[in-house]
C-alpha positions in Angstrom: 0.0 0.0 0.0 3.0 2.2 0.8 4.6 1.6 -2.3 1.2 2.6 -4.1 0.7 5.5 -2.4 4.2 6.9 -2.9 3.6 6.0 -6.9 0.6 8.1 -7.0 1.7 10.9 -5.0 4.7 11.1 -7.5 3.8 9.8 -10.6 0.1 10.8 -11.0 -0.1 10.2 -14.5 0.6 6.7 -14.6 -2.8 5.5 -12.6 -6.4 5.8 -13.2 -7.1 4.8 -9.8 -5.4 3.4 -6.8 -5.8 0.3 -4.1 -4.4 0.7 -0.8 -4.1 -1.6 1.9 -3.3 0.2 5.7 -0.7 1.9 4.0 1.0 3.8 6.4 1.8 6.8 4.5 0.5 9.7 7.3 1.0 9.3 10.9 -1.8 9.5 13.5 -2.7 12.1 15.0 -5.4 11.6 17.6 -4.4 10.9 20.9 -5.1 7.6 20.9 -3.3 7.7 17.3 -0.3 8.3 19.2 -0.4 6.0 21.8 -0.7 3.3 19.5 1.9 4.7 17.5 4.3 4.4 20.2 3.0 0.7 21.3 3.5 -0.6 17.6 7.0 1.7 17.7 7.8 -0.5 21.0 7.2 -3.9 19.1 9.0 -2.8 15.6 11.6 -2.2 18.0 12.3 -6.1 19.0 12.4 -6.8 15.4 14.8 -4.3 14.5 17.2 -5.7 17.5 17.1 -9.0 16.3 18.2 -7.6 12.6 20.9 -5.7 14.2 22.4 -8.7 16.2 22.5 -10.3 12.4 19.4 -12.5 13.5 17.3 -11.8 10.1 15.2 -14.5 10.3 14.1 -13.9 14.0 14.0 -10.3 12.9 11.5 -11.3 9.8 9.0 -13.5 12.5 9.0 -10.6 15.4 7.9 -8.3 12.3 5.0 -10.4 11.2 4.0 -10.8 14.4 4.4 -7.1 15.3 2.0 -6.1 12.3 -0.1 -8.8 13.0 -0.8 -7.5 16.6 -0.3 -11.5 17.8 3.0 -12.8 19.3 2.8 -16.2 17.7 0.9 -15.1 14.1 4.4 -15.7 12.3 3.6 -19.7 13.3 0.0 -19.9 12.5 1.0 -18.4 9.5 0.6 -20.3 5.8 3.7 -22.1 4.7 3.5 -19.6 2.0 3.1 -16.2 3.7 6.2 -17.2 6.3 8.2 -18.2 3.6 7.2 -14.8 1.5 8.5 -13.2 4.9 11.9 -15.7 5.6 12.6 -14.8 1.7 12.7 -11.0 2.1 14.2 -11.2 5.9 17.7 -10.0 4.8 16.2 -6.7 3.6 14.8 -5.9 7.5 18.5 -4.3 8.3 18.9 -2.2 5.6 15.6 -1.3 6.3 15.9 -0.5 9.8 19.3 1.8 9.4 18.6 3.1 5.9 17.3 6.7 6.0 13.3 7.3 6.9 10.7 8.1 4.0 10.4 11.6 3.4 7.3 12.4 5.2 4.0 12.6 3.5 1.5 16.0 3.9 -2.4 16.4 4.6 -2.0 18.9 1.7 -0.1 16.0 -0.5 -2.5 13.7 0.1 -5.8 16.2 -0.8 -4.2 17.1 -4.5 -4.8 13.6 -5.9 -6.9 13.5 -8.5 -7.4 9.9 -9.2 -9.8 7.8 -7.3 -8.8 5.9 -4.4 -9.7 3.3 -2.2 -8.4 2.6 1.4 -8.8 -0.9 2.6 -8.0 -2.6 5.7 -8.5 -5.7 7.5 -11.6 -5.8 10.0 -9.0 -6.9 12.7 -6.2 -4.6 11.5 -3.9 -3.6 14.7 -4.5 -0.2 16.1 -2.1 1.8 14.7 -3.2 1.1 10.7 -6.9 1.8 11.6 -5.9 5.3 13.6 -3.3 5.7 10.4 -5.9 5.2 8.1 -8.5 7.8 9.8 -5.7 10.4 9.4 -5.0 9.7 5.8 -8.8 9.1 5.0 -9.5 12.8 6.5 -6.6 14.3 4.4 -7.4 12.6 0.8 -10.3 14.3 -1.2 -14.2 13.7 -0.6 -15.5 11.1 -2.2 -12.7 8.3 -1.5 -14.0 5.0 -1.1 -13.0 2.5 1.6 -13.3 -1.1 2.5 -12.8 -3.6 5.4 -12.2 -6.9 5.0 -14.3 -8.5 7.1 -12.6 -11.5 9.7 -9.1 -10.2 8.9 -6.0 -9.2 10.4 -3.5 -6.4 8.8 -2.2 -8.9 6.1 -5.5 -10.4 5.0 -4.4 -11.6 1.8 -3.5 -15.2 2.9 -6.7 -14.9 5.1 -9.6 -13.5 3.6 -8.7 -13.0 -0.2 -12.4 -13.6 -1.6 -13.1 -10.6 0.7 -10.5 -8.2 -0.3 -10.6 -9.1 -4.3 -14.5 -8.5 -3.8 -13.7 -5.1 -2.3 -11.3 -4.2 -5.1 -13.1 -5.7 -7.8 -16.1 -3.6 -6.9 -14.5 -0.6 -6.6 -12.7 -1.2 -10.4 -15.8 -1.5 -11.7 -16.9 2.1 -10.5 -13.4 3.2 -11.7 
């Protein structure tokens, strides 16, 4: 969804309309925004000390399980999705100590033209939903969004009838 969202913001031309999945791109900023800000920040944090003691793959399951909200999610996890994760664990360093995203405006967000829709997972953790309120009130009127219903953050390996039903409806008003 990040990725996405940065495309659009730069490259406006290149979409008709855009998907996004909790994708992070404003910060909170309710109270409560905040506070789970800094309780996801705390969790993040025992990934990024497992990548810096070289411990990628540890660092790759504390993730998951971070975004998921749910120490043990990495385990309950598909074959598939933990291997997607074990695959790309080496990139979690650079990652961590690479330089931070240059951060994205309220005033950024409400000059896109194309249409847009924000989805999440009904069960997302905290800190996507309040995310996604702040960039919801920042994007222009009329975006649409969508929760997947029974699902966590990554709700692809979960629910994907109910997100490709939330997408595919919204193509086919776009």
């Amino acid at each position: 969804g990040r990725v996405a969202g940065y495309l659009v913001l730069r490259y406006p031309e290149l979409v008709r309309s855009v998907s996004l999945s909790d994708p992070a791109l404003i910060a909170p900023i309710s109270v409560d925004g905040k506070t789970a800000l800094a309780v996801y920040q705390k969790d993040v944090g025992k990934s990024r000390e497992a990548a810096k003691k070289g411990d990628a793959r540890q660092a790759a399951i504390l993730l998951y399980d971070a975004v998921q909200d749910a120490p043990g999610s990495f385990d309950k996890a598909p074959p598939a999705q933990q291997q997607r994760f074990l695959d790309n664990a080496k990139t979690l360093s650079p990652m961590y100590t690479g330089a931070a995203p240059a951060p994205v405006t309220c005033e950024q967000l409400a000059a896109i033209k194309v249409p847009m829709l924000v989805m999440r997972g009904e069960n997302t953790r905290a800190i996507f939903r309040y995310g996604n309120e702040t960039l919801i009130s920042c994007l222009p009127k009329g975006t649409a969004t969508a929760k997947v219903p029974h699902s966590p953050h990554i709700w692809y390996p979960v629910n994907p009838a109910g997100g490709a039903e939330a997408i595919l409806a919204f193509l086919a008003k776009h």
